[in-house]
N, C-alpha and C positions, 0 to 999 in steps of 0.2 A: 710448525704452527698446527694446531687443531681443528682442520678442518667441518668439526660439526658446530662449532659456533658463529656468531658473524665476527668480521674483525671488527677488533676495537681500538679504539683512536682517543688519547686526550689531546686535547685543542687549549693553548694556554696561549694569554696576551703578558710578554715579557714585559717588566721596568714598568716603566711611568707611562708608557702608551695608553693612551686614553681613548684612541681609536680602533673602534671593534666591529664597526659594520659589516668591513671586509670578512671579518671571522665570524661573525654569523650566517652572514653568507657562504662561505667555505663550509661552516657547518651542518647547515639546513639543506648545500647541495650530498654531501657525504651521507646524511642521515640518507636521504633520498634513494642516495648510491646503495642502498643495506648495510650502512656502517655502522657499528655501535660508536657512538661519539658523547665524549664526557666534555662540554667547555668548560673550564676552569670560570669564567670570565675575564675580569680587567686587573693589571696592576699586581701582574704574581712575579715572586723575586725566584731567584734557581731554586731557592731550598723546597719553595711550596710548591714547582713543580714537577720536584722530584717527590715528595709527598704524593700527589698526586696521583702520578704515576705508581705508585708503592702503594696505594688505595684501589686503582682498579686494576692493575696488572697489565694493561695495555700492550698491543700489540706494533704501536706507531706511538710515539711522541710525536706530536707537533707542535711549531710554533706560527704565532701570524704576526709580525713585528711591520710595524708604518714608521717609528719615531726615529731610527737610524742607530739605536743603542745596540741592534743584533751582534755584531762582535762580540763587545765585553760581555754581553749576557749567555752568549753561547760557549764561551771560554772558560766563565764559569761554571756551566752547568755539565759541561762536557766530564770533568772529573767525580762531580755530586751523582750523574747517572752511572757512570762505571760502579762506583764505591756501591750504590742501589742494587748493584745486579741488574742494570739494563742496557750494558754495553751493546746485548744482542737485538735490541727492538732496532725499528725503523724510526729512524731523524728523519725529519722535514722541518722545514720552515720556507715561508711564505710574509711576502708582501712588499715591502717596499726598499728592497735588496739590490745596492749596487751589483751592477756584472762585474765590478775588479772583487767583489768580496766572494762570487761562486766560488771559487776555489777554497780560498781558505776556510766556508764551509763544511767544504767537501773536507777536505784534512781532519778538519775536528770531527767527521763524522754523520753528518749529514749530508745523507746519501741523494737528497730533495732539498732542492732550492728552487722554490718558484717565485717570478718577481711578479710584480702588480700586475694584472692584466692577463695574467694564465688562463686557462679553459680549466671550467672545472669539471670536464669529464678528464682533463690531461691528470690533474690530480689523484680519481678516483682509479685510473689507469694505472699509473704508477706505483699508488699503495699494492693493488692487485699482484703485478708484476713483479714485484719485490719483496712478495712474501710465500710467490709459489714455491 
């Protein structure tokens, strides 16, 4: 990573999730943190958040999912960022993430799974630590 710029973060609301509080929240704490943060906003399908990602070059994908669709959306997106050339960034996602799903998460690739209720200095720690 290149140290002389801040990291930079896209923040995308997967599927038909229509709740974004929480990710603006996450946002507004990260900006805070000296994060370069791009929100997508609401209602982006895998393709446009690989576009996304293909737009700023990011050094974190993120996602913030409430609706429960995170599986199928991360299953799919998991091959769309390979094919992008972004096998090597940082996955996370956050929100309202069963504990039986960390794992298979983690498999696909996402090295950060946070469920509702995280600290979001634990977040801003994380990205840090994961990209020394």
């Amino acid at each position: 990573m290149n140290t002389d710029r801040r990291i930079k973060i896209v923040l995308a609301k997967p599927g038909l999730d229509g709740h974004d509080q929480g990710a603006k929240v996450v946002a507004r704490a990260l900006l805070d943190a000296g994060f370069d943060v791009h929100y997508t906003g609401l209602r982006q399908s895998p393709e446009m958040v690989v576009d996304a990602a293909r737009r700023e070059n990011p050094d974190v994908i993120a996602l913030s999912s409430m609706a429960g669709a995170h599986m199928p959306f991360c299953t799919r997106l998991k091959p769309l960022l390979e094919e992008a050339g972004m096998g090597d960034r940082l996955w996370i996602i956050g929100g309202n993430i069963p504990a039986a799903d960390h794992d298979a998460l983690r498999a696909l690739g996402f090295k950060g799974v946070f469920a509702t209720g995280s600290k979001l200095d634990a977040i801003s720690d994380f990205i840090r630590e994961n990209l020394r």
